[in-house]
KOLPASE-875745 format. One record per atom (N, C-alpha, C): x, y, z; atom name. Coordinates in pm, 1 decimal. Layout:
% KOLPASE-875745
+----------+----------+----------+----+
:       c1 :       c2 :       c3 : at :
+----------+----------+----------+----+
:        X :        Y :        Z : CA :
...
+----------+----------+----------+----+
This chain:
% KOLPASE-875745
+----------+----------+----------+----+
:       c1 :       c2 :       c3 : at :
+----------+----------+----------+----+
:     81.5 :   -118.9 :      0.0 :  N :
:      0.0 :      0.0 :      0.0 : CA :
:     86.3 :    125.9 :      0.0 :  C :
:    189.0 :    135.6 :     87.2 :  N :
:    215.7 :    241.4 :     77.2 : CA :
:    318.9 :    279.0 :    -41.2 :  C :
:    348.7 :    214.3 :   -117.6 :  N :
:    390.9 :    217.2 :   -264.4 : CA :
:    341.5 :    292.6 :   -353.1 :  C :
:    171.1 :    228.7 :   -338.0 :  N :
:     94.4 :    323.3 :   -443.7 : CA :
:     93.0 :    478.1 :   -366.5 :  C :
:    102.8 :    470.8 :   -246.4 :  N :
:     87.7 :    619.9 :   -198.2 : CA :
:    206.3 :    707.9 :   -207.4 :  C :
:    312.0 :    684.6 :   -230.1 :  N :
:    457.0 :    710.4 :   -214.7 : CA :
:    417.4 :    818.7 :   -384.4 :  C :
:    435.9 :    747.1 :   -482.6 :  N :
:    426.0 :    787.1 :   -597.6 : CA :
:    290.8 :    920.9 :   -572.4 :  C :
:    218.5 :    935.7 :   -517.4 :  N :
:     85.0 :   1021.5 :   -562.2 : CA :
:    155.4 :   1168.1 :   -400.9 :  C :
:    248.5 :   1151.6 :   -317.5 :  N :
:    275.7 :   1179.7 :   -261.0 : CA :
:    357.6 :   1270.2 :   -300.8 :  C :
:    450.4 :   1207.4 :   -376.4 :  N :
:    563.6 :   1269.6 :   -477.3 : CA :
:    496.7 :   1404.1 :   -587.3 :  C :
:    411.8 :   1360.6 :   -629.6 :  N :
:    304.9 :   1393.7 :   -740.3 : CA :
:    248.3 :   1498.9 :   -659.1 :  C :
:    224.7 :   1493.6 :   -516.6 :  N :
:    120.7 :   1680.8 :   -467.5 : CA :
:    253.5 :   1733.0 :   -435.4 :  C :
:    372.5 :   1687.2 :   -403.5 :  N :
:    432.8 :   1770.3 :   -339.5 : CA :
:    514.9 :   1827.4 :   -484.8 :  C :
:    546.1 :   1801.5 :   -607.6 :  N :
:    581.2 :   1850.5 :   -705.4 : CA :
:    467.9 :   1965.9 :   -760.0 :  C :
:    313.6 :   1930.3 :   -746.0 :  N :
:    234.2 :   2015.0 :   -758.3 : CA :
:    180.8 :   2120.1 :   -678.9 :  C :
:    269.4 :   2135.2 :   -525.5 :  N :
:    250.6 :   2194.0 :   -455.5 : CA :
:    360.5 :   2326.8 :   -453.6 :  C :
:    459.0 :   2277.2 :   -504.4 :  N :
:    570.8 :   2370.3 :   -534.0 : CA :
:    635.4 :   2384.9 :   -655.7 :  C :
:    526.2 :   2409.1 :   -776.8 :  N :
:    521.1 :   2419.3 :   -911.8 : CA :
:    544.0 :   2563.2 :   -873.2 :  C :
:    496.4 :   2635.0 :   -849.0 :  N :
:    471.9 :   2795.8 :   -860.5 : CA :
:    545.1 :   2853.1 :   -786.0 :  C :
:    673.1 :   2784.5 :   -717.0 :  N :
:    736.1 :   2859.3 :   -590.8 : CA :
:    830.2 :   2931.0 :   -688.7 :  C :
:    882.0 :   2850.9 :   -793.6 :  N :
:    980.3 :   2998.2 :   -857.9 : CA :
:    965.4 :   3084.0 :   -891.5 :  C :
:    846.5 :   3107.5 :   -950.4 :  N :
:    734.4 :   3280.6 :  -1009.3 : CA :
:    719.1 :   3318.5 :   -879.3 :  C :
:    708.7 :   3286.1 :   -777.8 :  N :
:    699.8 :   3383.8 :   -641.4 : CA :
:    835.4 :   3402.1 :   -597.0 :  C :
:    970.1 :   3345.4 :   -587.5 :  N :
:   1045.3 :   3349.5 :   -555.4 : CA :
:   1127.9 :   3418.2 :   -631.1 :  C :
:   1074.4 :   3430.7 :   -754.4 :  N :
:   1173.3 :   3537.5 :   -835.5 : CA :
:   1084.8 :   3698.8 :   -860.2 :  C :
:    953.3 :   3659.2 :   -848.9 :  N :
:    907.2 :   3797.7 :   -787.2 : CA :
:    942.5 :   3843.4 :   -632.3 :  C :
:    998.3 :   3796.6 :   -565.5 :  N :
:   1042.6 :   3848.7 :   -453.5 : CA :
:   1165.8 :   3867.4 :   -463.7 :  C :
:   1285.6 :   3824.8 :   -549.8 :  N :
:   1390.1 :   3873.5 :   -580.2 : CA :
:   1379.6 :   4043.2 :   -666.1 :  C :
:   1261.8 :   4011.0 :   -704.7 :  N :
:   1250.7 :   4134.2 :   -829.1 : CA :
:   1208.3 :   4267.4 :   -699.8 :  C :
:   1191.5 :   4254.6 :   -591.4 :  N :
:   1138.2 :   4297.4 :   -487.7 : CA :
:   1264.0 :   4361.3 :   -375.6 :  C :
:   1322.8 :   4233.8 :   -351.1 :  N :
:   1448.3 :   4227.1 :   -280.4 : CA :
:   1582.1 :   4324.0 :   -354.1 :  C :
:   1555.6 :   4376.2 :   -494.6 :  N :
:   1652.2 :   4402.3 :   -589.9 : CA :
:   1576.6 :   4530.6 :   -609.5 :  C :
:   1508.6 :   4581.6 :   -554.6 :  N :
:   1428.0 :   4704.5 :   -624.0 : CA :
:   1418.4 :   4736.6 :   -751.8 :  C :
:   1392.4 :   4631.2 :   -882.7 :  N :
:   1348.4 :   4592.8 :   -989.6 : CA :
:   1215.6 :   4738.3 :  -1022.8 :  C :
:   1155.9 :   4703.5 :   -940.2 :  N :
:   1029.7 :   4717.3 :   -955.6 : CA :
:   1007.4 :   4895.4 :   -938.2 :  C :
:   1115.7 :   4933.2 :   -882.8 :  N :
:   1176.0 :   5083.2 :   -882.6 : CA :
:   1160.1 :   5146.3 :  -1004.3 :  C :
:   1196.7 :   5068.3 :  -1110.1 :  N :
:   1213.1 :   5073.0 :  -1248.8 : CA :
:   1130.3 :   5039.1 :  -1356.4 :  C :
:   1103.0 :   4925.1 :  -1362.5 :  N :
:    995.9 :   4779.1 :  -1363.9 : CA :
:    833.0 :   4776.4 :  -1333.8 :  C :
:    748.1 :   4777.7 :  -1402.2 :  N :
:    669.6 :   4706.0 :  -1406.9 : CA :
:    567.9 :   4590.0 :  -1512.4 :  C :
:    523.9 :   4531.6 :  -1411.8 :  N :
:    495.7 :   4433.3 :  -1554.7 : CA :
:    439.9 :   4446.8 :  -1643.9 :  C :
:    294.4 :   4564.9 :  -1638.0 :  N :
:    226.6 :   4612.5 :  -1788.9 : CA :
:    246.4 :   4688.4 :  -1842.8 :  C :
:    332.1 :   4848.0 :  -1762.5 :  N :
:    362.9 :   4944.6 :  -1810.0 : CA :
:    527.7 :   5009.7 :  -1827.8 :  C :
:    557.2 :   5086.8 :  -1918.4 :  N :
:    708.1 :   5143.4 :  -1847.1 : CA :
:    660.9 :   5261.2 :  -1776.0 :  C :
:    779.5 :   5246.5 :  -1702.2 :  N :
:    816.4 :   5358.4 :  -1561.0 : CA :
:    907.9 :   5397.7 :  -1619.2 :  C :
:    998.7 :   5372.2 :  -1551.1 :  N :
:   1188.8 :   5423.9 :  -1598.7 : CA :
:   1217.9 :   5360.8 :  -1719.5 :  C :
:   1197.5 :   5258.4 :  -1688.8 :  N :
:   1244.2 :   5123.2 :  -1800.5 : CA :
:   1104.1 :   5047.0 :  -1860.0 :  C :
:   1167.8 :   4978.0 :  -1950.1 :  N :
:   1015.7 :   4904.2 :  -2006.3 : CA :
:    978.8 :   4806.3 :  -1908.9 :  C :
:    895.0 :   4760.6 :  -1922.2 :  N :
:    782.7 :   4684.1 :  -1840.3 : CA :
:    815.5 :   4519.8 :  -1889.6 :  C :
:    802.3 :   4402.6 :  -1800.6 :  N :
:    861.4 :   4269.6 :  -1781.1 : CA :
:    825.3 :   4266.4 :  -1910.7 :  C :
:    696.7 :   4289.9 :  -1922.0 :  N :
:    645.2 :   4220.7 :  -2071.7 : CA :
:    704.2 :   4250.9 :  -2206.1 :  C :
:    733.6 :   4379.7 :  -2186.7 :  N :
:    826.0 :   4382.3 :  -2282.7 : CA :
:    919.9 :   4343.4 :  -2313.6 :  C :
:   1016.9 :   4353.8 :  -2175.1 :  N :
:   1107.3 :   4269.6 :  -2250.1 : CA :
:   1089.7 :   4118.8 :  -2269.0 :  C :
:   1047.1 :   4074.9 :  -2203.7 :  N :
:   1038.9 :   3895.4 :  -2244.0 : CA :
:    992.7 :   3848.5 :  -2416.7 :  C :
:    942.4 :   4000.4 :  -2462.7 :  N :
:    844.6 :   3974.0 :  -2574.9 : CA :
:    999.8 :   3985.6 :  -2690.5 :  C :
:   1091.1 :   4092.3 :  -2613.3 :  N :
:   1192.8 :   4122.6 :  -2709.7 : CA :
:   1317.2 :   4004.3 :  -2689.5 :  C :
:   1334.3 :   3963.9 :  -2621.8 :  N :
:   1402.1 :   3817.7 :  -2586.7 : CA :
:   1318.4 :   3695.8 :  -2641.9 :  C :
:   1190.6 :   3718.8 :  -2649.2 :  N :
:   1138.2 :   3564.4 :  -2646.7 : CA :
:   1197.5 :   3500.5 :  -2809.2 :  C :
:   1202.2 :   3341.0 :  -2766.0 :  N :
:   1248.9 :   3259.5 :  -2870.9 : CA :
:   1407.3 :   3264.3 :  -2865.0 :  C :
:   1487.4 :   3346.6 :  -2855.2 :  N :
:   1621.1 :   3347.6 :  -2801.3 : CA :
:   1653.3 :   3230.0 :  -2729.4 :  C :
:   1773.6 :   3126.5 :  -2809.5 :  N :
:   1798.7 :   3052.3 :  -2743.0 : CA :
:   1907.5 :   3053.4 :  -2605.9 :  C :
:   1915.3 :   3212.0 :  -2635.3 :  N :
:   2055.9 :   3217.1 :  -2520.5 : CA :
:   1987.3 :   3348.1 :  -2452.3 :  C :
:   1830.5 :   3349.3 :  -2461.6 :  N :
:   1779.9 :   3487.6 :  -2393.2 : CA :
:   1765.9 :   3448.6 :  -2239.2 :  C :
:   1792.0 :   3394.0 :  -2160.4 :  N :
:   1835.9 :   3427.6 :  -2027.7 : CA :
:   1964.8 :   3427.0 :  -1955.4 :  C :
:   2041.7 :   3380.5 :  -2044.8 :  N :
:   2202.7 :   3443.2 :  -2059.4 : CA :
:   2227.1 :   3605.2 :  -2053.1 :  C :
:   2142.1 :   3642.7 :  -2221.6 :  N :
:   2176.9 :   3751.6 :  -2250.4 : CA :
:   2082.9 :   3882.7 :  -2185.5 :  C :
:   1974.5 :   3803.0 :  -2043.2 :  N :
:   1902.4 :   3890.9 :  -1975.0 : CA :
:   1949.6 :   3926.5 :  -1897.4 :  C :
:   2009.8 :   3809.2 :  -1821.9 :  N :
:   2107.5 :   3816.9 :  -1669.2 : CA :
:   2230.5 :   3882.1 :  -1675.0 :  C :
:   2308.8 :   3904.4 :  -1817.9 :  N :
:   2440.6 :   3999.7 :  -1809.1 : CA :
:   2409.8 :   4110.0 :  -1818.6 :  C :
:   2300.9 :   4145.0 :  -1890.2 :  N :
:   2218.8 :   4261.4 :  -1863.6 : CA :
:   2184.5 :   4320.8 :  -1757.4 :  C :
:   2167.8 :   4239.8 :  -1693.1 :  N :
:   2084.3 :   4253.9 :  -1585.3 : CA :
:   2231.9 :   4336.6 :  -1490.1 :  C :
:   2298.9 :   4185.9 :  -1466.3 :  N :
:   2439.8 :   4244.6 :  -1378.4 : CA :
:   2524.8 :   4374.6 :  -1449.8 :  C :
:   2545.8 :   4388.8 :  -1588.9 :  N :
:   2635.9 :   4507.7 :  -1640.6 : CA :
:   2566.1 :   4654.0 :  -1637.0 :  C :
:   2438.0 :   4619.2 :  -1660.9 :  N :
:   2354.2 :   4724.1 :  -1667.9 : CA :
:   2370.2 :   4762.5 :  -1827.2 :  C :
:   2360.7 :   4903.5 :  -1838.4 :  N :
:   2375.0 :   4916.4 :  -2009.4 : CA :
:   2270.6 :   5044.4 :  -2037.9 :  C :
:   2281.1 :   5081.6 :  -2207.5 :  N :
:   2216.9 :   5182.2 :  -2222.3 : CA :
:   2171.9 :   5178.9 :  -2425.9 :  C :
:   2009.9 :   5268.1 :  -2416.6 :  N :
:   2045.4 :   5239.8 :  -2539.7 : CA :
:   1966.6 :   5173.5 :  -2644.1 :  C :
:   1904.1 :   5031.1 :  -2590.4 :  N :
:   1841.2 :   4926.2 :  -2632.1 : CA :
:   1725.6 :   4966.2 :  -2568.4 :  C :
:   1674.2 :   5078.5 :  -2477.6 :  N :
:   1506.5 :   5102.1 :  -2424.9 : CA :
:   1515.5 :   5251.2 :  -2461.3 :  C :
:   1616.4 :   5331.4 :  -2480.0 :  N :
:   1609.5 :   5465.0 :  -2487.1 : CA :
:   1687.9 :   5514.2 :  -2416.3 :  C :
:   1701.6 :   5697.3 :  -2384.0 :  N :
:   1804.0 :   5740.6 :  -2337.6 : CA :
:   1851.6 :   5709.6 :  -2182.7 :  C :
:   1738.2 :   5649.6 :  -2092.5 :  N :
:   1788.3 :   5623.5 :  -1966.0 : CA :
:   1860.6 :   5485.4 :  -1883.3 :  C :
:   1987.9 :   5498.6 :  -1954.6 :  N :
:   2024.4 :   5346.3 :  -1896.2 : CA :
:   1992.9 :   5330.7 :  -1731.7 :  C :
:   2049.6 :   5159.5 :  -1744.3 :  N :
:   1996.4 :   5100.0 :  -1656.7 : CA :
:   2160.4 :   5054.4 :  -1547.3 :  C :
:   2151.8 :   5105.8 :  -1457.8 :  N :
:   2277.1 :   5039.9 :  -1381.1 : CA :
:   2312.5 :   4943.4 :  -1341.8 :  C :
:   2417.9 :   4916.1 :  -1335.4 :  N :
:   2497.5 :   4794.0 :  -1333.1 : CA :
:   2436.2 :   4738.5 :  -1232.5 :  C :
:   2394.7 :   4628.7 :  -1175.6 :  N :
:   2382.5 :   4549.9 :  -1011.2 : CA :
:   2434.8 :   4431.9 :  -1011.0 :  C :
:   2589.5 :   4472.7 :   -993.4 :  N :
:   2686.0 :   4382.7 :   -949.7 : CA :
:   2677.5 :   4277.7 :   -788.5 :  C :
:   2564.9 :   4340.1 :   -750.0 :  N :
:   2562.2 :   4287.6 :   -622.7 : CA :
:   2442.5 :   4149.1 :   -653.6 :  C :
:   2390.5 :   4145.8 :   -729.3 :  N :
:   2335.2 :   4026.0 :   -751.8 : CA :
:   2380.4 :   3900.1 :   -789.8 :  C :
:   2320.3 :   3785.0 :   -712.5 :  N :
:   2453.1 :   3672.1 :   -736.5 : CA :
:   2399.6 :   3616.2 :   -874.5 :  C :
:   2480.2 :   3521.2 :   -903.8 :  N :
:   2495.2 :   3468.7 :  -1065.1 : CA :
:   2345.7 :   3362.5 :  -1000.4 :  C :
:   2315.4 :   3326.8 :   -924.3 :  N :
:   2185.6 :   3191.6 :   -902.4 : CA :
:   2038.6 :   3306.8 :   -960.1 :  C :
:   2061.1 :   3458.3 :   -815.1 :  N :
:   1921.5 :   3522.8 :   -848.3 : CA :
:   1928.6 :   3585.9 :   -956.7 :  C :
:   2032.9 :   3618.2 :  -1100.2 :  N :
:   2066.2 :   3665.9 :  -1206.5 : CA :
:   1975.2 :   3583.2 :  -1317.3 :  C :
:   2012.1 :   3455.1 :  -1288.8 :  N :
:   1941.8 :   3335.4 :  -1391.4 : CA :
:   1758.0 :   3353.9 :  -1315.2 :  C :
:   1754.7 :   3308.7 :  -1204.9 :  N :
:   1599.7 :   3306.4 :  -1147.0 : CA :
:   1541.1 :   3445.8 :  -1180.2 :  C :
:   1584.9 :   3543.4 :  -1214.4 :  N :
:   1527.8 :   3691.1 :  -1232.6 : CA :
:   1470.2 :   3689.9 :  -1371.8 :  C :
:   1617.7 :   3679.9 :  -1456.0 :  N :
:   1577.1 :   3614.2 :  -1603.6 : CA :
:   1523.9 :   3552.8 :  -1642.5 :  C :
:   1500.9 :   3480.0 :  -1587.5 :  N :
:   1403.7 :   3354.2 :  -1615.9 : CA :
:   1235.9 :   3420.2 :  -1568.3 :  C :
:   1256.2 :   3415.9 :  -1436.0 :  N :
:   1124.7 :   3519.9 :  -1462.3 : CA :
:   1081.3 :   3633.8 :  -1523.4 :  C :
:   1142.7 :   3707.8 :  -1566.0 :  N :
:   1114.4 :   3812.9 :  -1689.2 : CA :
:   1069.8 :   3767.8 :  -1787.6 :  C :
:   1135.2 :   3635.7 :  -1817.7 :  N :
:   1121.4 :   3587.3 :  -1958.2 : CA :
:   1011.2 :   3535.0 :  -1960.1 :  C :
:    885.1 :   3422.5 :  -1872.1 :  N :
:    802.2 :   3393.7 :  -1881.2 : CA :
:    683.9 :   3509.5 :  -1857.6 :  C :
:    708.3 :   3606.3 :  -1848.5 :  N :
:    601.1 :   3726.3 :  -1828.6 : CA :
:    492.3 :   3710.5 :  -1957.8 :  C :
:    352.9 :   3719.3 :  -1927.5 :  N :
:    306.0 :   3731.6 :  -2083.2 : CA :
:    193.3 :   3865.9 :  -2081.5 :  C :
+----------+----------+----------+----+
């Protein structure tokens, strides 16, 4: 018996923490004052998640080329107000940030 339960056990707890990375990388986006800048339907300072994910999407190396972005900062590619460097972000919440940008729709 507890065989068959083992497997369906496995199965809620994978479905229970499906969604922890979209919250966990919105709380990085939080923790990083992203959102200073950032929002998801509109631009503020900078364009809005959706945009960019829309201008990355299909990119096979677009959360590479989000996250060096992200850390170098840069200018240019949204208009005249670049975006500063945040060297203080580690290379793990760089990829989890990117990655959540990128699924924005």
């Amino acid at each position: 018996m507890k065989i068959a339960i083992a497997p369906l056990a496995v199965l809620a707890m994978a479905t229970l923490f499906a969604h922890q990375p979209a919250r966990a990388s919105e709380a990085l986006a939080q923790k990083y004052a992203c959102a200073g800048c950032h929002q998801a339907n509109a631009r503020l300072v900078g364009p809005s998640w959706k945009e960019i994910a829309a201008k990355y999407k299909g990119g096979s190396k677009a959360t590479e080329q989000l996250a060096v972005s992200i850390k170098a900062g840069g200018g240019g590619k949204w208009g005249a107000v670049p975006m500063p460097p945040q060297p203080q972000v580690s290379d793990a919440d760089l990829t989890a940030l990117a990655q959540w940008v990128l699924s924005q729709k």
